[in-house]
Backbone bond lengths (Angstrom), bond angles and torsions (degrees), N, CA, C in turn:
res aa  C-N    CA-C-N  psi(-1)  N-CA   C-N-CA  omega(-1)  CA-C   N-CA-C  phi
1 X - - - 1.462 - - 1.525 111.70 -
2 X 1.372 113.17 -33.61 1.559 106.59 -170.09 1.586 111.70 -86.34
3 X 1.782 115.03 -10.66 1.226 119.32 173.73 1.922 116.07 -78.51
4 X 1.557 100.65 -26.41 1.120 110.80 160.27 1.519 141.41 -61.81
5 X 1.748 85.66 -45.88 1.730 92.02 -179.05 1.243 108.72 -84.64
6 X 1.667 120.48 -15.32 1.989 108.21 163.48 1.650 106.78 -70.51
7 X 1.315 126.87 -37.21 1.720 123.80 162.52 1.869 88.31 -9.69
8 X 1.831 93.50 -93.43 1.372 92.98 -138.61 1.443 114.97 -78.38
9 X 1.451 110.04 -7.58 1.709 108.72 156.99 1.334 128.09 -45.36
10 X 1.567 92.07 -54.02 1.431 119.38 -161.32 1.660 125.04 -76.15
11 X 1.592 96.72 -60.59 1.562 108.08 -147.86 1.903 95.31 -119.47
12 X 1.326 131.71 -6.63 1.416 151.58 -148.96 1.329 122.64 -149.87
13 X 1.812 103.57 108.58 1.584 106.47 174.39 1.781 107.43 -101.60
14 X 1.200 104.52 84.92 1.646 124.35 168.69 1.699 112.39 -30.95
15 X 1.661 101.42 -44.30 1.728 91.73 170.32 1.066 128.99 -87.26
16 X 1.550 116.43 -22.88 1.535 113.70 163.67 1.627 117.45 -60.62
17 X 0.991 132.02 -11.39 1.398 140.73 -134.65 1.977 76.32 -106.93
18 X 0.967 115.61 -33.71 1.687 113.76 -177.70 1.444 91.96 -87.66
19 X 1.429 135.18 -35.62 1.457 116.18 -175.13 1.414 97.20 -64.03
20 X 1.637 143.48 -28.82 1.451 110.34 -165.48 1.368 105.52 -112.33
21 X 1.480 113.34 12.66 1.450 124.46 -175.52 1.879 107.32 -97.86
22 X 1.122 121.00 -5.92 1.315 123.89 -146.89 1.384 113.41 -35.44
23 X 1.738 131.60 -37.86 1.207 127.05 157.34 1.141 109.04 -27.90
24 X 1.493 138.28 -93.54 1.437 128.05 -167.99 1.506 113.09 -33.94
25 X 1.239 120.09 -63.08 1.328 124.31 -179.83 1.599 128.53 -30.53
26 X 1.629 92.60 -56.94 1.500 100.00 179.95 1.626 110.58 -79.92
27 X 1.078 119.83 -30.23 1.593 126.06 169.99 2.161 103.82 -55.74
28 X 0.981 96.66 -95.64 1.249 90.83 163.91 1.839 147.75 -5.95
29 X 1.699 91.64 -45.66 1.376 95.11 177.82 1.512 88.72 -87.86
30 X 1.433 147.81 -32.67 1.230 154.00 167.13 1.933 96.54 -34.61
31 X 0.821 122.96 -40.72 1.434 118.19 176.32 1.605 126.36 -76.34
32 X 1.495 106.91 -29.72 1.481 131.82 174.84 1.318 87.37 -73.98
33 X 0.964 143.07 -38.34 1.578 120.80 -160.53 1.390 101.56 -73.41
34 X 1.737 85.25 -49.22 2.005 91.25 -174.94 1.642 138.61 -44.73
35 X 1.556 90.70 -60.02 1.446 91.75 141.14 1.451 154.65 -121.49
36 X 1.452 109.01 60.37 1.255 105.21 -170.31 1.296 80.01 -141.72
37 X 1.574 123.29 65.34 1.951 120.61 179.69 1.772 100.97 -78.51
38 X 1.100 110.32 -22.87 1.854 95.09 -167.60 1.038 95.20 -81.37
39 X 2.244 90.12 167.14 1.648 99.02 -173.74 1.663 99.07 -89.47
40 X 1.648 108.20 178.20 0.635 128.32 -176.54 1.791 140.99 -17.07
41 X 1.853 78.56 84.26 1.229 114.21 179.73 1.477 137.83 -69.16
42 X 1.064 141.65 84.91 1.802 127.35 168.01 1.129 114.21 3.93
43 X 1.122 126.87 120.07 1.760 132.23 179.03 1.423 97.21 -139.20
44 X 1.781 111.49 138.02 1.279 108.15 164.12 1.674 96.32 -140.35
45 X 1.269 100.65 104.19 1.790 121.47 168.15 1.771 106.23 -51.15
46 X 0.759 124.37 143.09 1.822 111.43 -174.71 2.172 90.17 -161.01
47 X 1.391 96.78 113.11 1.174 120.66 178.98 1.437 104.74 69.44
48 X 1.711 112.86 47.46 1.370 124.12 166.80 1.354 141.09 -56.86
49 X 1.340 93.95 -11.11 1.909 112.90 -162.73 1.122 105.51 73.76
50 X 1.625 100.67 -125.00 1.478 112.14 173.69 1.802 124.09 -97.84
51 X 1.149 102.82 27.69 1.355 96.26 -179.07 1.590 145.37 117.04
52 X 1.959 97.26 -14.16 1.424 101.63 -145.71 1.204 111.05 -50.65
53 X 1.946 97.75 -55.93 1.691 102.66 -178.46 1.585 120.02 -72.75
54 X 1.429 109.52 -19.86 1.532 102.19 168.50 1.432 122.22 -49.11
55 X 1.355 119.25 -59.75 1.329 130.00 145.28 1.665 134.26 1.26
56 X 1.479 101.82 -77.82 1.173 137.44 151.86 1.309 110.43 -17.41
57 X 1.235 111.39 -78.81 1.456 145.52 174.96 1.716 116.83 -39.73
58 X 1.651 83.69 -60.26 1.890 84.01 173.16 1.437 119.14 -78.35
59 X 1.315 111.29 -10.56 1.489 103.19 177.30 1.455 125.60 -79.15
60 X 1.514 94.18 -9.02 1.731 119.87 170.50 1.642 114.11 -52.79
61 X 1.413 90.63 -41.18 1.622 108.55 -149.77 1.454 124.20 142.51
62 X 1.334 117.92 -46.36 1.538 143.07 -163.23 1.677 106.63 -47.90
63 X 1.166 116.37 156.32 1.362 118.75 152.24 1.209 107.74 -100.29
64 X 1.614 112.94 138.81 1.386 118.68 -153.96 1.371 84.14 -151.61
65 X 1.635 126.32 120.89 1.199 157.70 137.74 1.353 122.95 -70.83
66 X 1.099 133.13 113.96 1.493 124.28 -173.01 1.918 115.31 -140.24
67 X 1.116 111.04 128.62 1.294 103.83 -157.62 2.179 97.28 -131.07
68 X 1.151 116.94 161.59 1.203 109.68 -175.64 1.850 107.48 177.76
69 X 1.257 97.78 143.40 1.289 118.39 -155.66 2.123 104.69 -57.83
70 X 1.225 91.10 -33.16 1.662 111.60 179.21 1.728 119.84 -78.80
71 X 1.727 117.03 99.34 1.410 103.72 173.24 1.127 128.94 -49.26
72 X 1.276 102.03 -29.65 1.960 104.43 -170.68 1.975 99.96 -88.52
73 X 1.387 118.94 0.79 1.260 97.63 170.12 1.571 103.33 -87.43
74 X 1.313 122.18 -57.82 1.654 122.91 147.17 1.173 101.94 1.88
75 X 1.110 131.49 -104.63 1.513 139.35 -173.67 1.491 104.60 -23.67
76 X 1.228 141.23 -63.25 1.323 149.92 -120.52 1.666 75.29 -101.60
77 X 1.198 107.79 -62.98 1.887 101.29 -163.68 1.588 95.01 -52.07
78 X 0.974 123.87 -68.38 1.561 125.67 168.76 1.335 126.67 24.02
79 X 1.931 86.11 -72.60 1.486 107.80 177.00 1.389 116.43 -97.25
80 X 1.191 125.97 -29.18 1.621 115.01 -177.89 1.646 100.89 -74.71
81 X 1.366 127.12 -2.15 1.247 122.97 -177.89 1.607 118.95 -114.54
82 X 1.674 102.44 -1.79 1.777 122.19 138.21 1.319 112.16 -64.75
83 X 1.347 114.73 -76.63 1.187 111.15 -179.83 1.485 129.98 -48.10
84 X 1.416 123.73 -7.63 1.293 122.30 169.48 1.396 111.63 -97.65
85 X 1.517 119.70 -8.32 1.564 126.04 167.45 1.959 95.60 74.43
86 X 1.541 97.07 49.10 1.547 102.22 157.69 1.730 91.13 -146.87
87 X 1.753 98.72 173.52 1.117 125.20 155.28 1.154 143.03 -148.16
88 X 1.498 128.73 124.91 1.524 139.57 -160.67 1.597 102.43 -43.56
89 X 0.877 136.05 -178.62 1.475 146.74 166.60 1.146 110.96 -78.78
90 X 1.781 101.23 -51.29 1.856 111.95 -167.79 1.984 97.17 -156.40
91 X 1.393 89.98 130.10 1.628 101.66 175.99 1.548 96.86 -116.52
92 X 1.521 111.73 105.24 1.194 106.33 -164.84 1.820 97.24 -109.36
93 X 1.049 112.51 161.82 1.461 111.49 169.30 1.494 122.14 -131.04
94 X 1.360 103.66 81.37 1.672 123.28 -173.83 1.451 114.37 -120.67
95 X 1.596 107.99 -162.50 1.208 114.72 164.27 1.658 115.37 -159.69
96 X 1.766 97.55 142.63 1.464 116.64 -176.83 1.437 120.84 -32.03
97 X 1.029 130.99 -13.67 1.483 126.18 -167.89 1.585 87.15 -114.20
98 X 1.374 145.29 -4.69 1.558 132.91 166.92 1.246 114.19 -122.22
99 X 1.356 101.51 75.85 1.813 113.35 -175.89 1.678 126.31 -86.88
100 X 1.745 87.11 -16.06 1.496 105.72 -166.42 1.334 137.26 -53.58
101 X 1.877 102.18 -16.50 1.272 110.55 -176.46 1.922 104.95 -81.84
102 X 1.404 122.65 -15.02 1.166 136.06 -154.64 1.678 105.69 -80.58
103 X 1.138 116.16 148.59 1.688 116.79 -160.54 1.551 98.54 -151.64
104 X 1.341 114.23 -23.14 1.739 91.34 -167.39 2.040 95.58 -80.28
105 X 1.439 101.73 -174.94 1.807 107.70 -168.75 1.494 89.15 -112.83
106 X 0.961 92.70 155.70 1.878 98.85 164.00 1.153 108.92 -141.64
107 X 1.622 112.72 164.34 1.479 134.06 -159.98 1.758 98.50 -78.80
108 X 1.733 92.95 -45.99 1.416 114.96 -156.92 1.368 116.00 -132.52
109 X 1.547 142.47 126.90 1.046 129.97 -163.99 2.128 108.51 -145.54
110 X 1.253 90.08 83.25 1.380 114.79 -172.22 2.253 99.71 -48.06
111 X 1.179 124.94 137.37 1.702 111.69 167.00 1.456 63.64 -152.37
112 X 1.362 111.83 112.54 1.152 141.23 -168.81 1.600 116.42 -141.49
113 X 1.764 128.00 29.13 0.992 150.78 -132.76 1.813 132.99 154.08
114 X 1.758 98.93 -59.60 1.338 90.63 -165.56 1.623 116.83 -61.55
115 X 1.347 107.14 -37.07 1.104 106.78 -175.16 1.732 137.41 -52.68
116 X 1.304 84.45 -17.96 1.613 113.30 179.79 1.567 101.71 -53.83
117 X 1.635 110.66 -48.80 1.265 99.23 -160.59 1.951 117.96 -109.98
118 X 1.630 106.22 27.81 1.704 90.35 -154.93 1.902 76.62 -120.82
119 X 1.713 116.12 119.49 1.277 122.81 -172.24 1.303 105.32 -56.52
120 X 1.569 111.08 -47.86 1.601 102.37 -164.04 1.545 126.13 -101.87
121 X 1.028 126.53 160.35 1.333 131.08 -158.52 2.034 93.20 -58.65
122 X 1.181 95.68 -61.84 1.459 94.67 -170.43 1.570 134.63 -34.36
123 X 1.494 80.45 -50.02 1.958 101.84 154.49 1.409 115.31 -45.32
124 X 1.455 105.98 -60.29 1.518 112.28 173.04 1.732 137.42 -31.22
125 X 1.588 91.78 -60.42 1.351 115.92 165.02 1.223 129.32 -59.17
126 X 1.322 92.98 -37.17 2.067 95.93 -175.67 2.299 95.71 -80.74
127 X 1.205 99.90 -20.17 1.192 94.99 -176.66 1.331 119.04 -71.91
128 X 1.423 119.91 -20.89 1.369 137.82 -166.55 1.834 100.86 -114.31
129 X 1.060 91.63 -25.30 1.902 89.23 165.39 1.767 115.25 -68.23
130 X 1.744 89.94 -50.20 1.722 76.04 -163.81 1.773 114.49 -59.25
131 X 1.361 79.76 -45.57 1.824 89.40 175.90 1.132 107.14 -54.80
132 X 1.663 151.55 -31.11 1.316 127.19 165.67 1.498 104.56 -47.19
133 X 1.377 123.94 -51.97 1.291 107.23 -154.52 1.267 131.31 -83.20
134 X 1.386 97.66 18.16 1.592 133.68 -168.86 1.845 91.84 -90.34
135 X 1.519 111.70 -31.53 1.776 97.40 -145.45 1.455 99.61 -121.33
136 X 1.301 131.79 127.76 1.520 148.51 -164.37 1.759 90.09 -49.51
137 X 1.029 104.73 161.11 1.509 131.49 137.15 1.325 138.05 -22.85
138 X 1.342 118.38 92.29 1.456 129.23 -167.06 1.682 96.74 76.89
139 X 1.133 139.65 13.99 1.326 155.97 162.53 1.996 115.33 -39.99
140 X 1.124 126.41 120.10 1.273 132.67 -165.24 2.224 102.22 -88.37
141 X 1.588 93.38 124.13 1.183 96.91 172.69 1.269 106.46 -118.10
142 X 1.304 106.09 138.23 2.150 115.22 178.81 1.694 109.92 -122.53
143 X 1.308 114.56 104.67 1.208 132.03 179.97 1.115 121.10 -92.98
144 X 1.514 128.57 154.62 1.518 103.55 161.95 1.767 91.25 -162.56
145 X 1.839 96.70 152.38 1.456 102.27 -170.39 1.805 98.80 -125.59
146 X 1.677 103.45 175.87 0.953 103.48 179.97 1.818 121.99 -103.02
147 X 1.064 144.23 129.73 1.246 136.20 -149.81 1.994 105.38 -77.10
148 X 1.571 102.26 147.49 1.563 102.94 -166.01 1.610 77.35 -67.64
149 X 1.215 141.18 -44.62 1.808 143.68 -150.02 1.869 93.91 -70.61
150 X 1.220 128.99 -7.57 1.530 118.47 -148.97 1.388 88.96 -71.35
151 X 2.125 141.17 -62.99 0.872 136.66 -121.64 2.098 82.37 -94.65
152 X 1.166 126.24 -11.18 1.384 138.49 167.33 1.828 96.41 -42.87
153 X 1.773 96.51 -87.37 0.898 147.17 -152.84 2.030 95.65 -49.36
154 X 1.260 107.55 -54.80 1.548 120.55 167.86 0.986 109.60 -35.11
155 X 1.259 114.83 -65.63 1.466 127.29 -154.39 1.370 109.17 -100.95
156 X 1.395 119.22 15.80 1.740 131.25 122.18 1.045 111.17 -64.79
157 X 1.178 139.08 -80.23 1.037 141.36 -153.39 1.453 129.36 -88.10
158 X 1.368 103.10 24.07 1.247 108.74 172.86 1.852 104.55 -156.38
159 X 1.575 97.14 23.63 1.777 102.56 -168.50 1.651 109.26 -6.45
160 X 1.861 99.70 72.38 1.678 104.03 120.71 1.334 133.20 -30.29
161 X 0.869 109.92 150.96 1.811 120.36 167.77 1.525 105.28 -105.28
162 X 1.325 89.52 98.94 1.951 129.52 150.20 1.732 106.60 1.62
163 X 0.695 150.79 34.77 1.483 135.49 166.37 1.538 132.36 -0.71
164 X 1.604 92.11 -71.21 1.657 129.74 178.44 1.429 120.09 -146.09
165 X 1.241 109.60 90.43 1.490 107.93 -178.44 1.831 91.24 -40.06
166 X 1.100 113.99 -80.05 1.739 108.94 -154.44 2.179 106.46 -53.71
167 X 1.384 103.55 16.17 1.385 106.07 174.40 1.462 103.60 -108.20
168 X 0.948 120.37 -12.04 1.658 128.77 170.45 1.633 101.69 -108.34
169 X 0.789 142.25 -13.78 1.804 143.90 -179.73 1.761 87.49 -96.33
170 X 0.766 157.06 -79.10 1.127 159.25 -6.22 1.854 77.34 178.49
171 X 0.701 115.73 -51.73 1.984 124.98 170.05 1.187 108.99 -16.83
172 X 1.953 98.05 -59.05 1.578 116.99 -153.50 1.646 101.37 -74.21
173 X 1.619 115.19 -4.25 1.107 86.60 -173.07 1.604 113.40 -111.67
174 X 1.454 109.96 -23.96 1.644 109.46 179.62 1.654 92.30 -125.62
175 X 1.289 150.18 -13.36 1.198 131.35 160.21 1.593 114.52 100.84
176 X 2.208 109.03 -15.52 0.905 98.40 176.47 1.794 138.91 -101.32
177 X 1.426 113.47 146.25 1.025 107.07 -170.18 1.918 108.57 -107.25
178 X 1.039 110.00 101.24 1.702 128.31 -160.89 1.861 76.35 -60.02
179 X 1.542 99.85 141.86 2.313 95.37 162.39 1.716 84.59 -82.71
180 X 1.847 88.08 155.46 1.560 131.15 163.46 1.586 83.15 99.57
181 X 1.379 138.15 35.37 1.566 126.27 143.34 1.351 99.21 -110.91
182 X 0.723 112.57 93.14 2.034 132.28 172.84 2.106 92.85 39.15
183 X 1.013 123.81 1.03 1.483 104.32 177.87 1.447 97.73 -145.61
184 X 1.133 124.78 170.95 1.442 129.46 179.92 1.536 106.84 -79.73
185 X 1.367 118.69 -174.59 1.364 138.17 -161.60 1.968 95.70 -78.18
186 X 1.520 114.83 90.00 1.345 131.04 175.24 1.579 117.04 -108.23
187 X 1.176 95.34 179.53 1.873 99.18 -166.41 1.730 92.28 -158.70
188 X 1.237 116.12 123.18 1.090 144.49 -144.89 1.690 113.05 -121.36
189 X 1.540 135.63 107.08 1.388 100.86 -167.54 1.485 101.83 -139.97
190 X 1.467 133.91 -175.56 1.385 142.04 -163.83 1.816 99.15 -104.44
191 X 0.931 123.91 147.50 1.223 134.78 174.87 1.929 122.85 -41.39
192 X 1.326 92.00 -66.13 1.414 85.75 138.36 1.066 161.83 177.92
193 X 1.443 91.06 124.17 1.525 147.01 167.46 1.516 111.80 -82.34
194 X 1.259 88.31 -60.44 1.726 121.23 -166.47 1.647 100.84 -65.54
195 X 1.621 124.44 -37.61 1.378 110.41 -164.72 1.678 87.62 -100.57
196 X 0.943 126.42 -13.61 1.760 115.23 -170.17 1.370 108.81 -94.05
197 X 1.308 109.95 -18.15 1.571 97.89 164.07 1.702 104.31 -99.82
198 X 1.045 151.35 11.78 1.353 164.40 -177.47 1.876 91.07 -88.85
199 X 1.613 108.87 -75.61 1.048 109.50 164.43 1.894 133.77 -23.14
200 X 1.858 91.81 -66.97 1.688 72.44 169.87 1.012 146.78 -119.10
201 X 1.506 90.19 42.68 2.163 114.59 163.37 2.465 90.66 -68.05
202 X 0.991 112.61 -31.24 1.441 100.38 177.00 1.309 95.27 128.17
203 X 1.267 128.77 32.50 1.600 117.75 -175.42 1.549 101.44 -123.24
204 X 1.381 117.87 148.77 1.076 130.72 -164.50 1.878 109.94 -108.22
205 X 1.311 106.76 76.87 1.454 105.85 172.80 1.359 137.13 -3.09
206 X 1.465 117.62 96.14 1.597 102.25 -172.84 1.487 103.52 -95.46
207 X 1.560 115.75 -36.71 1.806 107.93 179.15 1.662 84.31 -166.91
208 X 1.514 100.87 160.94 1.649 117.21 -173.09 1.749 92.14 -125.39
209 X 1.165 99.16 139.71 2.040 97.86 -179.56 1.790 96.22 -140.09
210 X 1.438 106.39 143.37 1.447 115.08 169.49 1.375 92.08 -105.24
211 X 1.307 117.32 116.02 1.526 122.85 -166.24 1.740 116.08 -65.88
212 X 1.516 115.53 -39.28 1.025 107.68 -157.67 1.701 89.02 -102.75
213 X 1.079 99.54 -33.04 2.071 115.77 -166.00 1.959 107.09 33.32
214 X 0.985 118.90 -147.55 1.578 106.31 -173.89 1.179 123.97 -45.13
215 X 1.887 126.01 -37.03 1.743 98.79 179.57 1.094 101.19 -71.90
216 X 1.169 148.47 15.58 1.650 123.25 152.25 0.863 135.19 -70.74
217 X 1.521 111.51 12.11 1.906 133.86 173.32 1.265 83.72 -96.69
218 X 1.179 154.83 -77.72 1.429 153.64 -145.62 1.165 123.77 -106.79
219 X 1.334 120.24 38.58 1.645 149.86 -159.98 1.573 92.28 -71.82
220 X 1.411 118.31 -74.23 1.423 111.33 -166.40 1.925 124.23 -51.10
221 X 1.720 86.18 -37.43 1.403 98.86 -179.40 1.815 110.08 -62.23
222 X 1.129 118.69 -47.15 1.526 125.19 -142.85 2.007 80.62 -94.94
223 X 1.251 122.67 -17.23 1.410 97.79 -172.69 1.722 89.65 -112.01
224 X 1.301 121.17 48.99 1.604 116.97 150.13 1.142 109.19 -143.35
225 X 1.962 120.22 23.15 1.397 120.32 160.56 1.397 107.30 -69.98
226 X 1.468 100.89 177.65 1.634 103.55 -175.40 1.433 88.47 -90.13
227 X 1.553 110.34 165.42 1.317 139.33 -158.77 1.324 112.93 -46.68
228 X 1.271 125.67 -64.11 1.039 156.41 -153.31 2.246 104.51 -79.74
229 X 1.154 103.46 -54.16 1.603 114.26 160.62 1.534 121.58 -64.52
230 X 1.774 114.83 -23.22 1.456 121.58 167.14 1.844 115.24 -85.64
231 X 0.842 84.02 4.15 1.611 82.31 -178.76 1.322 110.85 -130.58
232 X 1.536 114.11 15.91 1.652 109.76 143.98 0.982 117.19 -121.90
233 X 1.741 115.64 10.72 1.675 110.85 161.74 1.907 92.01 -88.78
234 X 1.360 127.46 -4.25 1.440 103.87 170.27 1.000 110.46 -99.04
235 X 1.099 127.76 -15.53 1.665 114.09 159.33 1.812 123.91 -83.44
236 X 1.194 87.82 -0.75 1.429 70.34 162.29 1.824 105.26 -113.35
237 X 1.177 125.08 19.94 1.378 129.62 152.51 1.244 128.76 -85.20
238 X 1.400 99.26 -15.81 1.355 133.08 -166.91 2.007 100.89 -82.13
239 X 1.042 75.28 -58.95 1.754 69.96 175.22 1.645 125.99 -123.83
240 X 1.165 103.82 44.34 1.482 143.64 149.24 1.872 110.12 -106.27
241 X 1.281 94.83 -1.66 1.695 76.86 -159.45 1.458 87.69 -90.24
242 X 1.497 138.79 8.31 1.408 115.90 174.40 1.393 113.17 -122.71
243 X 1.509 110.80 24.05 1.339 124.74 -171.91 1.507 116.82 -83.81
244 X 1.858 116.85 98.59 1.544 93.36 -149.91 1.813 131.04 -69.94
245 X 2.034 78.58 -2.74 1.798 88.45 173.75 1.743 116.88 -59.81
246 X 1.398 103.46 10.27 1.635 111.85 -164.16 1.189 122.48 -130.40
247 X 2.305 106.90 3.76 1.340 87.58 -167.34 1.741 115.90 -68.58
248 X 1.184 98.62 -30.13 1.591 96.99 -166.16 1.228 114.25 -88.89
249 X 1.065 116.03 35.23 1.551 134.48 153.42 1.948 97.28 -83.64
250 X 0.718 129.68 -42.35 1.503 126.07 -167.62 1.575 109.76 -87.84
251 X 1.436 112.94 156.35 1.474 132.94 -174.84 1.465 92.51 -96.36
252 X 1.147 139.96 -43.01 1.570 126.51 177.99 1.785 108.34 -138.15
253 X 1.218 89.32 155.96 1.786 113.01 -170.72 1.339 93.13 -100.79
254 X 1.304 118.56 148.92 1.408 137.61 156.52 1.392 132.08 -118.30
255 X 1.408 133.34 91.11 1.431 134.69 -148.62 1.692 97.38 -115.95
256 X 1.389 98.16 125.36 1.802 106.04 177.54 1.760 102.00 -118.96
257 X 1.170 87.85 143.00 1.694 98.21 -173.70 1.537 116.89 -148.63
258 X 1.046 116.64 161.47 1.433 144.84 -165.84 1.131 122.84 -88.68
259 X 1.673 163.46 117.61 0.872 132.31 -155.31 1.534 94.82 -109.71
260 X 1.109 121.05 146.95 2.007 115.75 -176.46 1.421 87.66 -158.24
């Protein structure tokens, strides 16, 4: 954890990372809309970074709690959420695996992050436990993982220079990403992987999305069209994005679930 939380102190701007990602971004909040129609709902963002969708969220209406392993993302939501003339409920600065002290219920319970980074299943589980017990009854959970194909998929699309073929193959087979290989200590997984253990944390599948799926080959190009031409290549990502001939076309999965 502490090699992680210097990552995004240190070496990682988490909100810029949506300015050059905007496909994911705008796909994504395309899912928040979908299901998150009631008003002003309990939200607790948990390993949010800095805020984006918390943000997002409160500008809806929502009460939006958002907590994350990184002080300086704390900080950052802070202020971009002055400057938007709202405020979170709670900018907490913790982490997903110590939930225990936490008591209020929520409507909605975004782990929109942690999972990215905890190698072993066990980690996993307890991460997705506490936060169940965080979220009411029939209560909406929004997850999202990172694809075993992503560090492939990069280095298409941005032809890196090859190191070790079997260090880029090498994903598909244990998922782990040790920190000091260009990203911190990550965990990497197959489609599904990702919904069958989603499944039996106790959540009841509402839809599985590969967020970026093909424009994430043509990411740079399609997000410097003009406005109006970029927002029907996201809708048509948009509903491609649950097409399963497509998951592994995408760098991250998006799994929404039910709580029962």
């Amino acid at each position: 954890m502490n090699e992680i939380e210097y990552w995004y102190d240190h070496e990682f701007n988490e909100w810029e990372r949506l300015n050059r990602h905007k496909i994911e971004f705008d796909v994504t909040k395309r899912y928040l809309d979908d299901f998150i129609k009631e008003k002003n709902l309990e939200i607790f963002d948990i390993g949010g970074g800095p805020g984006r969708y918390s943000i997002y969220l409160a500008e809806k209406g929502h009460q939006v709690t958002l907590l994350d392993l990184s002080e300086k993302n704390i900080e950052i939501a802070k202020q971009k959420s002055f400057e938007r003339g709202i405020t979170l409920e709670g900018y907490i600065h913790g982490n997903a695996l110590e939930l225990e002290g936490f008591e209020n219920q929520y409507d909605v319970i975004l782990l929109m992050g942690p999972l990215y980074h905890l190698l072993k299943e066990p980690e996993r589980r307890k991460a997705v436990d506490g936060a169940l017990k965080l979220l009411k009854p029939n209560g909406i959970m929004i997850a999202t993982f990172i694809s075993s194909y992503a560090p492939v998929q990069d280095h298409i699309m941005n032809l890196y220079p090859i190191e070790s073929v079997q260090g880029i193959l090498g994903y598909l087979q244990n998922g782990e990403n040790k920190g000091g290989k260009g990203f911190t200590t990550a965990y990497f997984i197959k489609p599904n992987g990702a919904r069958e253990f989603m499944d039996s944390c106790g959540l009841k599948e509402l839809t599985f999305a590969g967020i970026e799926n093909i424009l994430g080959y043509k990411e740079k190009e399609i997000t410097s069209l003009e406005e109006s031409e970029y927002r029907k290549w996201i809708e048509i990502g948009y509903r491609l994005s649950t097409d399963e001939n497509l998951f592994c076309t995408s760098q991250h999965f998006l799994y929404i679930g039910r709580k029962v």
